[in-house]
PDBQT receptor file of N, H, CA, C and O in Angstrom, charges set to zero:
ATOM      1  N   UNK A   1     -26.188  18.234 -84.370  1.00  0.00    +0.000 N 
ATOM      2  CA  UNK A   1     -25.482  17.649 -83.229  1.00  0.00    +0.000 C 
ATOM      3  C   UNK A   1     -24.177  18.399 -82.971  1.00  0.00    +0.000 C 
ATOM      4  O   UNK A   1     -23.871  18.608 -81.797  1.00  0.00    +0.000 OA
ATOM      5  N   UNK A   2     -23.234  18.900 -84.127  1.00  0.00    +0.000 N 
ATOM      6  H   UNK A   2     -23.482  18.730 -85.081  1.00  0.00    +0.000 HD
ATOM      7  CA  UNK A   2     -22.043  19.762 -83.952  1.00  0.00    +0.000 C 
ATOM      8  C   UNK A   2     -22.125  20.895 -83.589  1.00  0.00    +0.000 C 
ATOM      9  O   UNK A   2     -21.093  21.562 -83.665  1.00  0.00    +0.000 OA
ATOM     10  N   UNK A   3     -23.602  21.665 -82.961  1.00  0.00    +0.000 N 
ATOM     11  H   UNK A   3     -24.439  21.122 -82.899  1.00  0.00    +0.000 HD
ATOM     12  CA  UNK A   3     -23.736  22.802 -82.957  1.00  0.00    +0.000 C 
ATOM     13  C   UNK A   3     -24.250  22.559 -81.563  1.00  0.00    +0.000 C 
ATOM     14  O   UNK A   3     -24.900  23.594 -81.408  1.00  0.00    +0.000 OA
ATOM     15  N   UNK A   4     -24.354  22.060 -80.743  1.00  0.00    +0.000 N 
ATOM     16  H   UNK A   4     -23.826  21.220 -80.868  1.00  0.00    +0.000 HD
ATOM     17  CA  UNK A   4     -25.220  21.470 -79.530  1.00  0.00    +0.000 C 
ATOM     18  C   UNK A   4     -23.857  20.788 -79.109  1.00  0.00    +0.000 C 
ATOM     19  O   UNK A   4     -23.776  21.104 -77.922  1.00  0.00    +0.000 OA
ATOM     20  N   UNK A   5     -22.998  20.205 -79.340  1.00  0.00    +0.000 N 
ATOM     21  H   UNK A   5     -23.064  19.948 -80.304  1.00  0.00    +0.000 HD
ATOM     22  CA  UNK A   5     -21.457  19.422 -79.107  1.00  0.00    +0.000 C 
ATOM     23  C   UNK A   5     -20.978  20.764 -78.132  1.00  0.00    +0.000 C 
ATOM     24  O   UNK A   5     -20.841  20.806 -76.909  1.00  0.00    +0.000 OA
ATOM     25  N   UNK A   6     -20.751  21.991 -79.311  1.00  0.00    +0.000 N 
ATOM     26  H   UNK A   6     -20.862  21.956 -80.304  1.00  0.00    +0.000 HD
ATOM     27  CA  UNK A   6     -20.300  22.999 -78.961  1.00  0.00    +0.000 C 
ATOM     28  C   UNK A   6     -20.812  23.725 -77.646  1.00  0.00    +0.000 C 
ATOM     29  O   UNK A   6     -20.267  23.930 -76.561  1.00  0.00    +0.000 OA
ATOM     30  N   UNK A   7     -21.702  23.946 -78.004  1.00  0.00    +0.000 N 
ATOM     31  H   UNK A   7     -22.145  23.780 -78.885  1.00  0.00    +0.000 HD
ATOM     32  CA  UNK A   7     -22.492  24.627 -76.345  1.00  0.00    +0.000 C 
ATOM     33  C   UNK A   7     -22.343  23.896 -75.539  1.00  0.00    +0.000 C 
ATOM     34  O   UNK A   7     -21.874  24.443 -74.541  1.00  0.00    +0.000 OA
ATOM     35  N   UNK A   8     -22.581  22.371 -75.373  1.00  0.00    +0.000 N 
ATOM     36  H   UNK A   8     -22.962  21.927 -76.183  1.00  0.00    +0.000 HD
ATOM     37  CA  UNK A   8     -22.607  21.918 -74.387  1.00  0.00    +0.000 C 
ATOM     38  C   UNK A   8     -21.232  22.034 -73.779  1.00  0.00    +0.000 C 
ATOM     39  O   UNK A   8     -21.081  22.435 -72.626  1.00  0.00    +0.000 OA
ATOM     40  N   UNK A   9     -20.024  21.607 -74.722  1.00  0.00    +0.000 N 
ATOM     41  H   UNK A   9     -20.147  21.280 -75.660  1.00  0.00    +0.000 HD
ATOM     42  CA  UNK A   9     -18.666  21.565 -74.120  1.00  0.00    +0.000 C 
ATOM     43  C   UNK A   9     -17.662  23.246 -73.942  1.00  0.00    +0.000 C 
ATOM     44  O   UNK A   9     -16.515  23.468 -73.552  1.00  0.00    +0.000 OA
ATOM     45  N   UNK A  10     -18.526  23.949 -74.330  1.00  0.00    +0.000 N 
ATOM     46  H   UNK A  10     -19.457  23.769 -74.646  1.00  0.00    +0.000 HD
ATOM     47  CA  UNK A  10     -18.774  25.388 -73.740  1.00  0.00    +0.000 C 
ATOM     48  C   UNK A  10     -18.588  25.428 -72.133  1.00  0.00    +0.000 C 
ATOM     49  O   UNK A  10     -17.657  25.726 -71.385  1.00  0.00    +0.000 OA
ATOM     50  N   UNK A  11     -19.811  25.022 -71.975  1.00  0.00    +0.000 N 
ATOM     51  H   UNK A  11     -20.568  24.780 -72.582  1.00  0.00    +0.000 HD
ATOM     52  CA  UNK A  11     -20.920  25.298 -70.480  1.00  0.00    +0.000 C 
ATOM     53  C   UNK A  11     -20.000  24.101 -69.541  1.00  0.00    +0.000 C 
ATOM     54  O   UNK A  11     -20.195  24.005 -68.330  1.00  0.00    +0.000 OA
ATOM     55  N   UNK A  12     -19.089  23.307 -70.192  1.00  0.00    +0.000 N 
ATOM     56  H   UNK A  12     -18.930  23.384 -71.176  1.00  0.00    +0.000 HD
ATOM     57  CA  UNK A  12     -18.762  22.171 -69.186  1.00  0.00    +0.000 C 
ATOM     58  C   UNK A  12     -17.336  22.944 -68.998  1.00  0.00    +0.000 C 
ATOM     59  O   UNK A  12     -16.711  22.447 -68.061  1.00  0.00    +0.000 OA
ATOM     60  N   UNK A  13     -16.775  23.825 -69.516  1.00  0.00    +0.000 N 
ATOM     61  H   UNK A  13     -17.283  24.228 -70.277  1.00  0.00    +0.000 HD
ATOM     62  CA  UNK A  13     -15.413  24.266 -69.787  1.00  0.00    +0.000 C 
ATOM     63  C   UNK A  13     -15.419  25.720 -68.475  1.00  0.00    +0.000 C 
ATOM     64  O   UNK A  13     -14.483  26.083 -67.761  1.00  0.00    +0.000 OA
ATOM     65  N   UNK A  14     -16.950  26.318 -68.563  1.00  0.00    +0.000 N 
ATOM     66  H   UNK A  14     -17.710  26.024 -69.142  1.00  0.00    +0.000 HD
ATOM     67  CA  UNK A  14     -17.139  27.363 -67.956  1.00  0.00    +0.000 C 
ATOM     68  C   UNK A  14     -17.085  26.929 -66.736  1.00  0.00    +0.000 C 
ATOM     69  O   UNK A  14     -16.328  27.513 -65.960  1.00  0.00    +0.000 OA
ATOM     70  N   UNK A  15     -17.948  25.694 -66.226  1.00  0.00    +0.000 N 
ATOM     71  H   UNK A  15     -18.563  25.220 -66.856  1.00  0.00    +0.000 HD
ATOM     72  CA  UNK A  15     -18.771  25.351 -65.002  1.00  0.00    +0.000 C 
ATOM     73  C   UNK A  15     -17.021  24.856 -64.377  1.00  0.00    +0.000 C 
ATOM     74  O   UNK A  15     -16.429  25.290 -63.389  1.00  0.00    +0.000 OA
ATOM     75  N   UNK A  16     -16.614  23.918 -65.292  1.00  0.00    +0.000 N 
ATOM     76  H   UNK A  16     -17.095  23.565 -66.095  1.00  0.00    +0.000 HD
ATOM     77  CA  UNK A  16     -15.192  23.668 -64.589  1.00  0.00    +0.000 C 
ATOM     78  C   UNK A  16     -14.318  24.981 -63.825  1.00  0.00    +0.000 C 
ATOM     79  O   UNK A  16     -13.989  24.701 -62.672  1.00  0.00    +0.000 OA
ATOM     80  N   UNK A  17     -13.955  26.180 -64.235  1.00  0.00    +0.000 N 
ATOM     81  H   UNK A  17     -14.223  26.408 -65.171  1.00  0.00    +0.000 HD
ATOM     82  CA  UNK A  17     -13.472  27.075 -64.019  1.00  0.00    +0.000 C 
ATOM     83  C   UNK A  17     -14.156  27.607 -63.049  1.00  0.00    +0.000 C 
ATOM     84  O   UNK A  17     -13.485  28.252 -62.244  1.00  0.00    +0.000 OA
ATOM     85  N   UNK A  18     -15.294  27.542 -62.862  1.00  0.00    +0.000 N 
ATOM     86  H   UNK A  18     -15.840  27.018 -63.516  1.00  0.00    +0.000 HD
ATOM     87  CA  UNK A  18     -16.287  28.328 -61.899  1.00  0.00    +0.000 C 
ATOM     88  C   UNK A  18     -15.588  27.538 -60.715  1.00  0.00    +0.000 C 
ATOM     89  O   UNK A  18     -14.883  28.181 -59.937  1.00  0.00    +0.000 OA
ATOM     90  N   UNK A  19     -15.781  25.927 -60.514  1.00  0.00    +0.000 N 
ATOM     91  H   UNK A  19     -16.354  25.405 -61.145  1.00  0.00    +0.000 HD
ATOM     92  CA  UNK A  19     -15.489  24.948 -59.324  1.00  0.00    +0.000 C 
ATOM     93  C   UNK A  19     -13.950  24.726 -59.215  1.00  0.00    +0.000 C 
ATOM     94  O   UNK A  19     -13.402  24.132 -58.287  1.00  0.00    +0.000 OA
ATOM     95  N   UNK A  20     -13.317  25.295 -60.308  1.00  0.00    +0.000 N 
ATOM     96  H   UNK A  20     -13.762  25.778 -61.062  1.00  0.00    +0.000 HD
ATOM     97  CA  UNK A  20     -11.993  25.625 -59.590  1.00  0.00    +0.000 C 
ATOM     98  C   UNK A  20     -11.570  27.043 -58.544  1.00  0.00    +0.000 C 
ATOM     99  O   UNK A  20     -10.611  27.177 -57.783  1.00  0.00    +0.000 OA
ATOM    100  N   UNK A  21     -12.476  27.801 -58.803  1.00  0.00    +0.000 N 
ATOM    101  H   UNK A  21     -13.254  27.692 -59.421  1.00  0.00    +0.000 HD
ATOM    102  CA  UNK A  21     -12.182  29.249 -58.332  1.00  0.00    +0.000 C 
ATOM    103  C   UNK A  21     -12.893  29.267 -56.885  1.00  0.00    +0.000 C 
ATOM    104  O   UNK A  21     -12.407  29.975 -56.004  1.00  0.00    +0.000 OA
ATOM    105  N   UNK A  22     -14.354  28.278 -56.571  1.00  0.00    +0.000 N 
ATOM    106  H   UNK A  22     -14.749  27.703 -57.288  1.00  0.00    +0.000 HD
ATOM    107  CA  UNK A  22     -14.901  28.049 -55.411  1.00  0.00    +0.000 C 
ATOM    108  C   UNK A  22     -13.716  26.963 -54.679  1.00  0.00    +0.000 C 
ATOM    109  O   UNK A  22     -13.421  27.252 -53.520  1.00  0.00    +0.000 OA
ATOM    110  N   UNK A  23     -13.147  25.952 -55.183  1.00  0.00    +0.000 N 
ATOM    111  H   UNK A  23     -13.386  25.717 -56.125  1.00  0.00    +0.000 HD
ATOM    112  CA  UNK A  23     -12.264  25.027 -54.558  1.00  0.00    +0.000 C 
ATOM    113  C   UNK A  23     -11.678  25.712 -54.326  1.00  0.00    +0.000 C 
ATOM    114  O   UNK A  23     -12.138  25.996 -53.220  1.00  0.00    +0.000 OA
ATOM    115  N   UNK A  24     -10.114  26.968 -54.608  1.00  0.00    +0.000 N 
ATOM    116  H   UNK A  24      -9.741  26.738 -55.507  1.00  0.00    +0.000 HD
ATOM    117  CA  UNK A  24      -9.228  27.625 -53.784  1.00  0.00    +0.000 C 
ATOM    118  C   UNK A  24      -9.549  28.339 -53.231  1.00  0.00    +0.000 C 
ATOM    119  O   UNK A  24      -8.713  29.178 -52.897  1.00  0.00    +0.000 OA
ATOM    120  N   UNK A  25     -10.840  28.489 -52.796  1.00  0.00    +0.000 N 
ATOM    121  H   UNK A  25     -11.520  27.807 -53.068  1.00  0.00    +0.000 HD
ATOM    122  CA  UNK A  25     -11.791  30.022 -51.743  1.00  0.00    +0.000 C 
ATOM    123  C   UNK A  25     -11.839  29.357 -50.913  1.00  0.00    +0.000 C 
ATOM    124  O   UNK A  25     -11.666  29.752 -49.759  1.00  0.00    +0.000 OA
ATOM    125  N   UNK A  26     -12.149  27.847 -51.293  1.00  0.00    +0.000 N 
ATOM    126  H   UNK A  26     -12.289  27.527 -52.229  1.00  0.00    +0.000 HD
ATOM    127  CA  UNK A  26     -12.553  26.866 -49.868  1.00  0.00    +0.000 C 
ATOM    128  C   UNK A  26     -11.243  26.367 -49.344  1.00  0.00    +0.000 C 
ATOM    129  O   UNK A  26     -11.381  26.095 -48.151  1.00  0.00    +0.000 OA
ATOM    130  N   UNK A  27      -9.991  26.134 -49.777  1.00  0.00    +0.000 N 
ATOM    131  H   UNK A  27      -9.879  26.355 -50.746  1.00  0.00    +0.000 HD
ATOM    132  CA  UNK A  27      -9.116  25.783 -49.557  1.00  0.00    +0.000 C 
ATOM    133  C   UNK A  27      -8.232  26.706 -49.065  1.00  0.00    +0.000 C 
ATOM    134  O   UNK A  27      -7.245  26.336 -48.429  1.00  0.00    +0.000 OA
ATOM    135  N   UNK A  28      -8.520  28.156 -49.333  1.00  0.00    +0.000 N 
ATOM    136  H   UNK A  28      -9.322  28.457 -49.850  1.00  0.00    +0.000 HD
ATOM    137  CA  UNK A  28      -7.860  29.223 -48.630  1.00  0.00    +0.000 C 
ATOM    138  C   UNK A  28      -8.341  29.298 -47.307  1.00  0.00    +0.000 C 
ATOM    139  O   UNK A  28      -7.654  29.277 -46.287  1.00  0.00    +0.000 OA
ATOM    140  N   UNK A  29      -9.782  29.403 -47.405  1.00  0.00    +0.000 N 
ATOM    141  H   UNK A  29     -10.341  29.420 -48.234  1.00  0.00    +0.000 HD
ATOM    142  CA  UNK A  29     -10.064  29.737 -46.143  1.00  0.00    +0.000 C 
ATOM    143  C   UNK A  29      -9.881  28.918 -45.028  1.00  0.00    +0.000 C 
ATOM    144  O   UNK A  29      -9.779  29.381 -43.892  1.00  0.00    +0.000 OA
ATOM    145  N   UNK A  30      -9.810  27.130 -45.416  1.00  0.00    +0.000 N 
ATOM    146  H   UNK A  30      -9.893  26.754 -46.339  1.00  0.00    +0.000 HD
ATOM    147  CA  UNK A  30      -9.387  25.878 -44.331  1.00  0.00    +0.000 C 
ATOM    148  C   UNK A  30      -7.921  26.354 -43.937  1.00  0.00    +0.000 C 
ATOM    149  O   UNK A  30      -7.623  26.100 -42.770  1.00  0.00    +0.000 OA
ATOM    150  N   UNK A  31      -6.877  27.048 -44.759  1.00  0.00    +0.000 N 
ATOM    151  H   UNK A  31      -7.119  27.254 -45.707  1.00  0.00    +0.000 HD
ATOM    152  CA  UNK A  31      -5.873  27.355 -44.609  1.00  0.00    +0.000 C 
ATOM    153  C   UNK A  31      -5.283  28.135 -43.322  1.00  0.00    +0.000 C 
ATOM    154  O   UNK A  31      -4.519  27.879 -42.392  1.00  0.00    +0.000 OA
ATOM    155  N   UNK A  32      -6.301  29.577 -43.923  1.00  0.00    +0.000 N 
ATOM    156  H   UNK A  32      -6.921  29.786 -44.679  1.00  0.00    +0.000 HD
ATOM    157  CA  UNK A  32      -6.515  30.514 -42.955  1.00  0.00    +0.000 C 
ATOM    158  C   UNK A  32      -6.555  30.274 -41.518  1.00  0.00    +0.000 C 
ATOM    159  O   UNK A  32      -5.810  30.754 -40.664  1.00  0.00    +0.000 OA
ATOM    160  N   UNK A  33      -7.914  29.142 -41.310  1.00  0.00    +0.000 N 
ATOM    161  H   UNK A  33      -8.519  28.752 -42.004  1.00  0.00    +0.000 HD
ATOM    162  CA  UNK A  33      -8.338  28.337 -40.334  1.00  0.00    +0.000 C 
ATOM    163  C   UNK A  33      -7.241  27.985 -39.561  1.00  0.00    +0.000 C 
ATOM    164  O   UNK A  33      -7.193  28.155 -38.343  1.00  0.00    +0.000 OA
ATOM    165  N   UNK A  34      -6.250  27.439 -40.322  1.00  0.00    +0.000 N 
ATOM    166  H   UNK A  34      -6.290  27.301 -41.312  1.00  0.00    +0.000 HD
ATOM    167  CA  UNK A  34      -5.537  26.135 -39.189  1.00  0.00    +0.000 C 
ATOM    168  C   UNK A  34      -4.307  26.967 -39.134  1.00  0.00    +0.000 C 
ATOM    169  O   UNK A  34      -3.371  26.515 -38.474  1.00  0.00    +0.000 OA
ATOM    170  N   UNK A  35      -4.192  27.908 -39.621  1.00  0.00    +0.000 N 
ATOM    171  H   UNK A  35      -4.953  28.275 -40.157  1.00  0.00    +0.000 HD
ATOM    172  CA  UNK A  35      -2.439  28.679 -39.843  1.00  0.00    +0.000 C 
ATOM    173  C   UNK A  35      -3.339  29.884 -38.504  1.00  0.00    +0.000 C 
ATOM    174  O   UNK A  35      -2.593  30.480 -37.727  1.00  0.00    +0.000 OA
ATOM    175  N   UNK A  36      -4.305  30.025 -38.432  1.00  0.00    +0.000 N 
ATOM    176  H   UNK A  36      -4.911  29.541 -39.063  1.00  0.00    +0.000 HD
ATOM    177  CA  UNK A  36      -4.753  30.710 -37.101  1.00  0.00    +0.000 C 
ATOM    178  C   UNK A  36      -4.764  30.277 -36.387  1.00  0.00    +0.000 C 
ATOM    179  O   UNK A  36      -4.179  30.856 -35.471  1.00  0.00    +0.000 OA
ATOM    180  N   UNK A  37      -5.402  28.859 -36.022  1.00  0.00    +0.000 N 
ATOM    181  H   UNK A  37      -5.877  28.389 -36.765  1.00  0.00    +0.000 HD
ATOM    182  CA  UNK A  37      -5.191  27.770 -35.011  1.00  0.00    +0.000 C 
ATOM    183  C   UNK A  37      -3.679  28.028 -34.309  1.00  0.00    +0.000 C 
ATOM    184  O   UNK A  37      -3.350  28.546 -33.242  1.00  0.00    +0.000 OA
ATOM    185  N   UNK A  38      -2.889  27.399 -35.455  1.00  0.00    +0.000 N 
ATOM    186  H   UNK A  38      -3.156  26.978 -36.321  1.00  0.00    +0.000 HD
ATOM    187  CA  UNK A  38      -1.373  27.492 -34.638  1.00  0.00    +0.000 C 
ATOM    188  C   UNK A  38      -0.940  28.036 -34.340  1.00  0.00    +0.000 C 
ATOM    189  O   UNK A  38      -0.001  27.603 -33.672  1.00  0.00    +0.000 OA
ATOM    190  N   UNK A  39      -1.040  29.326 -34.431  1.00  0.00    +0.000 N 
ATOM    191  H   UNK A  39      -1.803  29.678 -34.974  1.00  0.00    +0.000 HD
ATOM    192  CA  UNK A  39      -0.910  30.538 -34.065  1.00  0.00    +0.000 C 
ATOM    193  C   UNK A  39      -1.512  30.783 -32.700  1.00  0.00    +0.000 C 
ATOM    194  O   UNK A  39      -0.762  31.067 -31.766  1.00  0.00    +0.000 OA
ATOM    195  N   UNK A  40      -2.756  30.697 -32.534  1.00  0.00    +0.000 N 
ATOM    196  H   UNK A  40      -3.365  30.467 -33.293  1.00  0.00    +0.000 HD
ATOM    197  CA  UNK A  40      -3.034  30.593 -31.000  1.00  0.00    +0.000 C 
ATOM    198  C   UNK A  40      -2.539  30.052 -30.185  1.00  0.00    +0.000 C 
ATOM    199  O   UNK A  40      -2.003  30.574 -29.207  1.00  0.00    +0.000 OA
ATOM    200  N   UNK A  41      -2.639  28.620 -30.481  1.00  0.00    +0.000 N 
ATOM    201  H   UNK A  41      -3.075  28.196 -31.275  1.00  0.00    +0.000 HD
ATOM    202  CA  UNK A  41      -1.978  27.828 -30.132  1.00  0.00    +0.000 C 
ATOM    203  C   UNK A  41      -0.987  27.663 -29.338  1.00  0.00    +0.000 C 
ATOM    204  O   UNK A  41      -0.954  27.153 -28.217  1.00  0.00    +0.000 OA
ATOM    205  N   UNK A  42       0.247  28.357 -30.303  1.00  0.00    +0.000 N 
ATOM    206  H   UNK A  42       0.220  28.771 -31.213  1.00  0.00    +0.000 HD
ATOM    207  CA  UNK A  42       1.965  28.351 -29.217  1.00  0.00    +0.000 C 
ATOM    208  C   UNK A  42       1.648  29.591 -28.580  1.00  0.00    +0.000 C 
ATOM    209  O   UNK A  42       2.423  30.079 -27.758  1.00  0.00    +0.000 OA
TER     210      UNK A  42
């Protein structure tokens, strides 16, 4: 079970880091989005 603990909380440590690095891609680019918007805009 301590050897299976490990991998699993491995793969949950990786997957976290993965969905942090897609969240500020997605959050850059909404950024991008609306800081272009206003820009047209005025």
């Amino acid at each position: 079970m301590g050897l299976f603990g490990l991998f699993s909380r491995k793969k949950k440590e990786e997957l976290n880091e993965g969905l942090a690095k897609s969240k500020e891609s997605v959050f850059s680019k909404i950024a991008r989005a609306v800081a272009g918007r206003s820009t047209i805009d005025d």
